[in-house]
N, C-alpha and C positions, 0 to 999 in steps of 0.2 A: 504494500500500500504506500509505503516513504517515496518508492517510487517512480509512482502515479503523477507524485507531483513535483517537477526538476524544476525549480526557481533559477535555481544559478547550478552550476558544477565546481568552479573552482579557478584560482585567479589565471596561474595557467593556459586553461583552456578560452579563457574570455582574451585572454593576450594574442593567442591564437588565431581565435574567429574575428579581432580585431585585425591581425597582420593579415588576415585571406583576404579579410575585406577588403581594404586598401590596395593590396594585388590586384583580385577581380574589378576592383571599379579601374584602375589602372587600363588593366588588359582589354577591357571592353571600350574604353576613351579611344585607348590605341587601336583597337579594332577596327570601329567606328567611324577615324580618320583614314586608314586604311584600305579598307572596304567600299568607303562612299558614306553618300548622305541616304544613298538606296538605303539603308539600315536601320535609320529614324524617321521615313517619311510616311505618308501614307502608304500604310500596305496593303498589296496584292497578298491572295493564301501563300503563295512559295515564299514571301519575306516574314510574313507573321509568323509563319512554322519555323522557320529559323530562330527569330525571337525570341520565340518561345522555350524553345532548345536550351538556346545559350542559357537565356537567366534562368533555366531548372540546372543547369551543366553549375552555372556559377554557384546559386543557392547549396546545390551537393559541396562543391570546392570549400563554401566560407564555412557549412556548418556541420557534413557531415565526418565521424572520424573514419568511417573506413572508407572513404572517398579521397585519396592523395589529392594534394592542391597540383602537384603537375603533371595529375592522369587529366582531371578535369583542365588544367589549361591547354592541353594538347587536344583534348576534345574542340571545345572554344575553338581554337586555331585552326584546328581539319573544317569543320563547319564552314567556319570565314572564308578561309582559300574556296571552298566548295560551293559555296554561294557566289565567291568574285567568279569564280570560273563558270559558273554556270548562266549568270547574268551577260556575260562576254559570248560565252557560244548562244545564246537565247538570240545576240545581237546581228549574230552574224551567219545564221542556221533557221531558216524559218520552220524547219519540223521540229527541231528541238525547242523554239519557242512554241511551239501546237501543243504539245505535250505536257510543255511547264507551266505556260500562263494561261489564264482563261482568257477566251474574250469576250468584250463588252456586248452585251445583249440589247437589242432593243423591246422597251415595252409598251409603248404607245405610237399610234401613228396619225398625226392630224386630230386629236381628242379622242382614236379608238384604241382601248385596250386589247395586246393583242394577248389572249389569253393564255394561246399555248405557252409562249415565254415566259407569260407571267408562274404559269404550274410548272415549268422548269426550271427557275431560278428561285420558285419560292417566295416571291415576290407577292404581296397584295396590295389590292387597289387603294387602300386605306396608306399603305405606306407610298405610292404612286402621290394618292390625292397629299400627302404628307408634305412631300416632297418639290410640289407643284404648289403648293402656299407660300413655304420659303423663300420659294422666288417671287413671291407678287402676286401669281396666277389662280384666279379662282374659280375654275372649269378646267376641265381636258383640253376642248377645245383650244385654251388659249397658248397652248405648247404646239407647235409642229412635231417635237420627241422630245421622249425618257428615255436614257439610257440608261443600263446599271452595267458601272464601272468595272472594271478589274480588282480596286479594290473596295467595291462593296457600298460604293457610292451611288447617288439616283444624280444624275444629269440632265436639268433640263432644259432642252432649248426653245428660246420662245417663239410665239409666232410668227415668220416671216416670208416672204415671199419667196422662197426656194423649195425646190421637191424635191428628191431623194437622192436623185443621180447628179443633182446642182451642189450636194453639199458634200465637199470634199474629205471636212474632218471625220464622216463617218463613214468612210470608205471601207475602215473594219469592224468595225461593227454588224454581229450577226442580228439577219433580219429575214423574215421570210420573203419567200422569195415572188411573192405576187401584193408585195405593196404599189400602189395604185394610189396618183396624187390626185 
């Protein structure tokens, strides 16, 4: 039962989890630099999974004891390089980017929601109409498109006098394929 309940351990180990700590935030600053601002910015799933990695890799590093601090910083390290490298052939490989990143889906078109996308991406109109207020807009209508991001973002463009094949920035963007202006 004494157990149960670990307030503290001992001065020691607080010295410790103090020096990992200042490591790990070290190691991830230098990461971070290293790597790019891809690291901190708004994420797509392949950079938040990464993320996520790292700081359970670091939290094992500062607090677990049978977790070495330089298995876990070589972990950290592998990821990083695996990430730079993979963001680089993404850039330069368009099937290896097919594979890694989603693309942006479209979910409206001229105020119709297009449903199938929306049950494929999980998307609802409630978060559609959400999305379409932030910007000012208060109908469907008043959008020409929604798009949902790569990273998870609703995009909406307002209404304007161009049709589908006029507008160049969504050139990738998946959309079916009998939109009709």
């Amino acid at each position: 039962m004494a157990d149960a309940f670990n307030l503290w351990s001992d001065w020691p180990r607080s010295v410790e989890i103090a020096a990992n700590a200042v490591l790990f935030y070290i190691l991830i600053v230098v990461m971070v630099r290293i790597v790019g601002k891809r690291t901190t910015s708004q994420l797509n799933n392949f950079d938040w999974i990464i993320n996520v990695a790292v700081g359970s890799l670091a939290a094992s590093g500062i607090l677990l004891r049978n977790v070495a601090s330089l298995d876990a910083v070589i972990a950290i390290a592998v990821l990083a390089a695996c990430q730079y490298l993979t963001t680089h052939l993404v850039q330069r490989h368009p099937a290896i980017a097919k594979v890694v990143k989603a693309e942006p889906t479209l979910l409206t078109h001229k105020g119709r929601f297009l449903r199938d996308a929306m049950r494929r991406t999980r998307i609802s109109e409630q978060e559609i109409k959400m999305a379409l207020r932030r910007n000012g807009i208060t109908e469907p209508a008043g959008a020409n498109w929604v798009v949902l991001e790569t990273n998870g973002e609703l995009t909406v463009i307002p209404r304007q006098d161009v049709d589908w094949d006029g507008a160049e920035a969504l050139s990738d963007v998946r959309a079916p394929a009998d939109i009709a202006d």
